[in-house]
N, C-alpha and C positions, 0 to 999 in steps of 0.2 A: 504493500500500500504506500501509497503520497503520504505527507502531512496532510494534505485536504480529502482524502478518500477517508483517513482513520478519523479526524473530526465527522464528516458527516457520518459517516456509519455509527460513530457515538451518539449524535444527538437524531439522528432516522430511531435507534435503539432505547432511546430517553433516557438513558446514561450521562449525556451534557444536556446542559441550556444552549441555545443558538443566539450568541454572544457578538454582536455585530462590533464590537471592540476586539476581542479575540481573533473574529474572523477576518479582520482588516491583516493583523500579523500572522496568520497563515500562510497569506501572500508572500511572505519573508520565508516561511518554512521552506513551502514551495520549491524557490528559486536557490537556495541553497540545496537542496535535496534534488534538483535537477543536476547541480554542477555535483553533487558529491558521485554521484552515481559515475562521470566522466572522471573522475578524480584520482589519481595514483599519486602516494604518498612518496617522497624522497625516502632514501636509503640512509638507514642514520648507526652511525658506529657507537659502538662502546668504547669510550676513552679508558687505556690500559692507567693503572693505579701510579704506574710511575710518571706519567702526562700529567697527573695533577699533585704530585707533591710539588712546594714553593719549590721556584729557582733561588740559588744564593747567585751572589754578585758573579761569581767569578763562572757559574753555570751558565750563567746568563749570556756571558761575553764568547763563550767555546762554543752556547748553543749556535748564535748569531754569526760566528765567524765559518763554524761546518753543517750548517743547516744545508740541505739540499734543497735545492732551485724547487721553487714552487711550480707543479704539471696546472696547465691550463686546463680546464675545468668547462664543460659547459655549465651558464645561472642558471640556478634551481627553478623550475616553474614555480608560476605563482601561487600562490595558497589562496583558494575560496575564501573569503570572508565571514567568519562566522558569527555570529549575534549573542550581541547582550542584552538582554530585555531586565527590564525595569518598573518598578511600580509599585503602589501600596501593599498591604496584607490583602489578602483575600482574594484579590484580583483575578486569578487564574493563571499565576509567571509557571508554578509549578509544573502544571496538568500540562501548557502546552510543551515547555519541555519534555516532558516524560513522553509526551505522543511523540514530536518528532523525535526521540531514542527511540522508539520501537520502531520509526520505520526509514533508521537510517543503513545503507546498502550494505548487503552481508559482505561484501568484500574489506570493511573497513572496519578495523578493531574500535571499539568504544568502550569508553567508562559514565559510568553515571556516580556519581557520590558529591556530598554536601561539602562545604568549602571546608567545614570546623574540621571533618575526619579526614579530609585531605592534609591537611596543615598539620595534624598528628603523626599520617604515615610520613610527609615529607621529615619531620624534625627525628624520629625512631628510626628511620632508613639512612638519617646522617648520622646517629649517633653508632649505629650497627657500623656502618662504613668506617668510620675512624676508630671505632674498637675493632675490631677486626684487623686492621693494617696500622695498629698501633703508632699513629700519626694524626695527632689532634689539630695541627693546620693543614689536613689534605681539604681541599679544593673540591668536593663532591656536588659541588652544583652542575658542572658538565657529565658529571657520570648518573646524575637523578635523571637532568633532561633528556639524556639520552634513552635511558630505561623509560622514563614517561612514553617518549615518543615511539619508542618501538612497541609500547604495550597497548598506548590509545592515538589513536589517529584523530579520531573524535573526544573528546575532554568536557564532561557537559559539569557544571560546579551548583547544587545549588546554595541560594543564601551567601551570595559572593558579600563575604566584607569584612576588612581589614583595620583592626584594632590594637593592632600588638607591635611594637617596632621591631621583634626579632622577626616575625611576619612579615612584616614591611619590607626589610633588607633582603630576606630569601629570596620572596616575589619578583622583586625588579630584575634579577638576575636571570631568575628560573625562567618565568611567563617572557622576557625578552627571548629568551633561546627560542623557548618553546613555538614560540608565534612566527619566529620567523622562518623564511622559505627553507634555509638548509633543514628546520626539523619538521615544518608542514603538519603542525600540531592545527588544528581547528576548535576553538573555540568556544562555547555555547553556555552563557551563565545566566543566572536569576539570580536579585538583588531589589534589596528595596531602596538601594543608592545609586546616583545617576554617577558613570565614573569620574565625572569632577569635583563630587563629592564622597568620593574612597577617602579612607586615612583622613581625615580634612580636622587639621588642630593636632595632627598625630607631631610624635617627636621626630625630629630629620625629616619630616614631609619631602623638603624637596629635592631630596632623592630620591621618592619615590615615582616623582611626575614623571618620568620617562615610563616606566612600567604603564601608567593610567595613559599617556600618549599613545604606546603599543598596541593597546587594551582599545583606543579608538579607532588605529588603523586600521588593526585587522579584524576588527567586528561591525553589526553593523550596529549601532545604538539606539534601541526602541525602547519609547515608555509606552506601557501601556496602564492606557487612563480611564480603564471600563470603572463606572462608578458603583458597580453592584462588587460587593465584599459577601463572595460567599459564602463562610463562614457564618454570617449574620442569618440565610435564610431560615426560614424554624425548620427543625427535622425532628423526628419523635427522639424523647429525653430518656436515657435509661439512666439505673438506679446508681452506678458507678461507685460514684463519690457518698459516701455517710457522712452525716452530721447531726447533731443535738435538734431535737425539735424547737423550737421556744418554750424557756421556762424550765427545761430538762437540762440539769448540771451533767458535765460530763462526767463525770468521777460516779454518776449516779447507776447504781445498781442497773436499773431498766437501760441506759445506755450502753454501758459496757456490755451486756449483754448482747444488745441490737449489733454492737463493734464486732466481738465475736462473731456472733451469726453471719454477720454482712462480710466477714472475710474467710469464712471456709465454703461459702455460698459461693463466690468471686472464683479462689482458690481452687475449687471442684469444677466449677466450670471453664477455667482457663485450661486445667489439668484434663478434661475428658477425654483426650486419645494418650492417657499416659497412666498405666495401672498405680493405684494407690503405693507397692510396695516399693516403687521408684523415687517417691517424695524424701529428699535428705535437709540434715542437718546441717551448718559448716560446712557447706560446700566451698573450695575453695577455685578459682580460675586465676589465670597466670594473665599477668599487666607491665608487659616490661620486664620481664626475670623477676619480680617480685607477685607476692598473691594477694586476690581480694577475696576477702571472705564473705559468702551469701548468704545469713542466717539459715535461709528454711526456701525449699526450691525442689522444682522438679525440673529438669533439663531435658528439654529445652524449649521448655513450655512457662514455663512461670517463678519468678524469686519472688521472695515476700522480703521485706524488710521495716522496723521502723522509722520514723523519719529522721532520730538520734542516729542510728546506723548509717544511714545513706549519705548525711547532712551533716552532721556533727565531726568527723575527722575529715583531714584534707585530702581529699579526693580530687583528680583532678578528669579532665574533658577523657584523657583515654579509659581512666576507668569506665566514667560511663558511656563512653564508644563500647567497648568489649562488652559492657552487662545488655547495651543492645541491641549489638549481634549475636548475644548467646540465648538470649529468651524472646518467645514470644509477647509476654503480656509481663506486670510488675501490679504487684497490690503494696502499699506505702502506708501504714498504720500511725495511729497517734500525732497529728499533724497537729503543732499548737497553733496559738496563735503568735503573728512573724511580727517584727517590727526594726527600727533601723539597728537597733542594740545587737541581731542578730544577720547583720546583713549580708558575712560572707555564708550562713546557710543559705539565706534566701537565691543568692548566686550559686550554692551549688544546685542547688533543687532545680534552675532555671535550665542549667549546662544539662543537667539528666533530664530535665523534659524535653529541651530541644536534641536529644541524641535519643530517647526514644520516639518521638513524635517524626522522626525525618527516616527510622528506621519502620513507621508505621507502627509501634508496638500500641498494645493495649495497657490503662492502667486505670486500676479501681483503686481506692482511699480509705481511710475514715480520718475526720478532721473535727477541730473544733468550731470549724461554722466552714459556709458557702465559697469556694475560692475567693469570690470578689469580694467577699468582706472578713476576711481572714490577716491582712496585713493593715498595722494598726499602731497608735502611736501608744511607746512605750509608757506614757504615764493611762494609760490606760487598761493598762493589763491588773489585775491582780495575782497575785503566787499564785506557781503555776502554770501559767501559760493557757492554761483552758479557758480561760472567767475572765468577762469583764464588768468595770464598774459602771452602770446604770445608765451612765452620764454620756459614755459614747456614741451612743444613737442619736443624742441632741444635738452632737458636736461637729461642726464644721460646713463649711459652704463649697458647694461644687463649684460655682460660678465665678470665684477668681479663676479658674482653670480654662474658661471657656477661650482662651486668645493661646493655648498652651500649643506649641507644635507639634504634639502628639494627636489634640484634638482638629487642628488647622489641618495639616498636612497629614496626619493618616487616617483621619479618623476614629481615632478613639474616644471612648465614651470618656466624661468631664471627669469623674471619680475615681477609675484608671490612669487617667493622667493626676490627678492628686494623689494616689496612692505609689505612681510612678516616682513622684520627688522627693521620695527617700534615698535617689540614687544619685551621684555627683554628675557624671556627664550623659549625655544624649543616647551613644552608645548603650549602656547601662537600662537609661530610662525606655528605649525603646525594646528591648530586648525583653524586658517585664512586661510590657504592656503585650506584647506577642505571644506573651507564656501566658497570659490571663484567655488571650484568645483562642491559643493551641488546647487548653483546659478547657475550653467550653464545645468545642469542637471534639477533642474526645470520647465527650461525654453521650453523642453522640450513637443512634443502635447502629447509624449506617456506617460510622469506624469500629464500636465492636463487632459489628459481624463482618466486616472486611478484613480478616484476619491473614498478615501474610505468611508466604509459606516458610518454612525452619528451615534456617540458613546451612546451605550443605555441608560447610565446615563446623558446624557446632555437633557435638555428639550425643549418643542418648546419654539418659543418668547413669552414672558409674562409670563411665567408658574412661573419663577423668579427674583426675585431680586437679 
């Protein structure tokens, strides 16, 4: 199929909406999907390990004096163009991605994955490389792009966006190789940043702007400005997430109870193609030569954990890359309530729901109240974490928020955006307000019952340690 054969037949099927913003950037699938189909990728070497350890001075001057006469070469053909589409939450950057992957030409190797778990494999694959040839200034950027390029022809990223300055440095280097004609990488990302706005305020910025200049040549740059956020449509609510009813303390007998119930309920149903006697204890999965431990899980169907567990030690983005690719679904018990006191849990929670939500996982709860009104200002907590004092319900106005760029420019709700400015930068701030929306969307029967399938490399229970 086209990119425009597999939209229609989605929405002939009533699987999509017929999105006349969408369909305009189809047109862009299209004509890129015409040239890929004529398209043969350059021939890309692997640089031998001694190519890239540093020259000393005096290497330098022996290489230059006996180097061999450079052979004339014919220029590389040109590289297709590939696209970078842009735009708010909800929008649809995702879906059209993912379609045109599926009907990009079987002759061209491709990858699909999220920019966070890219940026993981990149920094483990240099740290492997320099452990291994025991040389901690080797030079492994031309030995990545080179492996990149012979592995994906096609490179689709989603959630492109650059926050980190050791991130920042790698990129420029990397995506320059990658993009250009000798390695005929092609392109294709989804972002809620227009590339003039990558890294923007970042530390060394402008070094970066050659990378984001690349990033314009050789893509083609489309926003797309569909005003329907679907995410927002209604679709039937399942029971997912538990919480206190009004009135009902958590600590209270009939709650706890409901807590219980509601997570071996989750638990059995997450687990139905996996016999009871496979469900373990301390299971442990390996994260970089070191181990994370699972409380209570059946592999590779479902972990359970508290939200002390998950949330409370430093954990960082590769753990929860690994815990979601190793399970399908996650049940997260005891969720207090959050506030700025506790800020770096509220960032991990955010990192594991954006690393299960882009892996598709399922996850049920119990918490002490509604997502959206779970994050709260610290003088309003009582000990404990569960209980507030009376006064919070009265407290505070939506409507200075209403000029807020969260509500201006993505649309989020005024009270999300309040809840948002517990975070110092934009970054931060927007990244929560997506986790409030990824959260309501999971909730979702049409993402529990779209369950994806168990990743071929994770094994059944027991098989590891």
């Amino acid at each position: 199929m086209t990119p425009l054969e597999a939209y229609n037949s989605r929405v002939a099927s009533g699987r999509l909406r017929d999105d006349p913003y969408q369909r305009r950037i189809i047109g862009n699938l299209l004509s890129l999907h015409e040239k890929l189909v004529q398209y043969t990728p350059p021939s890309v070497r692997v640089p031998s390990i001694e190519e890239l350890v540093p020259k000393t001075g005096i290497s330098l001057l022996f290489q230059s004096l006996f180097r061999p006469k450079t052979e004339t070469v014919a220029e590389p053909e040109s590289t297709p163009q590939g696209i970078y589409l842009y735009g708010d939450v909800g929008c649809g950057k995702t879906m059209l991605m993912d379609l045109f992957y599926a009907t990009i030409p079987l002759h061209l190797p491709k990858k699909r994955v999220h920019f966070h778990q890219f940026m993981q494999h990149l920094h483990k694959r240099s740290h492997q490389l320099k452990m291994e040839h025991n040389h901690y200034d080797l030079d492994v950027i031309p030995f990545l792009a080179a492996e990149i390029a012979q592995d994906s022809t096609i490179l689709c990223f989603d959630e492109f966006q650059v926050t980190d300055v050791a991130d920042a440095m790698l990129l420029r280097r990397l995506l320059t190789m990658l993009l250009s004609p000798e390695y005929g990488v092609i392109l294709f990302a989804t972002s809620n940043r227009a590339p003039d706005d990558l890294y923007l305020n970042g530390i060394q910025r402008v070094s970066f702007i050659p990378c984001i200049q690349q990033i314009k040549r050789q893509t083609r740059v489309i926003y797309l400005n569909s005003p329907t956020d679907y995410r927002k449509i209604p679709k039937p609510m399942s029971n997912v997430y538990h919480y206190p009813k009004p009135g009902v303390k958590w600590t209270s007998k009939t709650n706890q109870t409901k807590c219980r119930d509601h997570v071996e309920a989750w638990f059995g149903y997450f687990n139905a193609a996996n016999p009871l006697e496979n469900v373990l204890t301390d299971h442990t999965l390996q994260v970089w030569g070191r181990q994370l431990k699972v409380p209570r899980c059946a592999p590779p169907y479902v972990a359970q954990f508290n939200f002390e567990e998950l949330c409370g030690s430093p954990l960082a983005a590769g753990d929860y890359l690994t815990l979601a690719n190793s399970f399908q679904s996650f049940i997260i018990t005891d969720i207090p309530y959050l506030s700025i006191e506790v800020r770096d849990k509220v960032r991990r929670f955010i990192t594991f729901l954006d690393a299960v939500y882009d892996d598709h996982g399922r996850l049920a709860v119990t918490a002490a109240a509604l997502f959206n009104d779970l994050f709260v200002e610290p003088e309003d907590l009582q000990r404990g974490n569960y209980q507030l004092y009376k006064r919070q319900q009265d407290k505070g106005s939506v409507e200075t928020f209403e000029d807020d760029e969260l509500v201006v420019k993505h649309g989020f709700d005024k009270l999300v955006a309040k809840k948002a400015s517990m975070f110092a930068n934009d970054e931060e701030k927007f990244a929560f307000a997506r986790a409030l929306s990824r959260l309501s969307q999971m909730s979702t029967t049409d993402w529990i019952d779209t369950v994806r399938p168990v990743h071929e490399d994770v094994a059944p229970a027991g098989a590891r340690q």
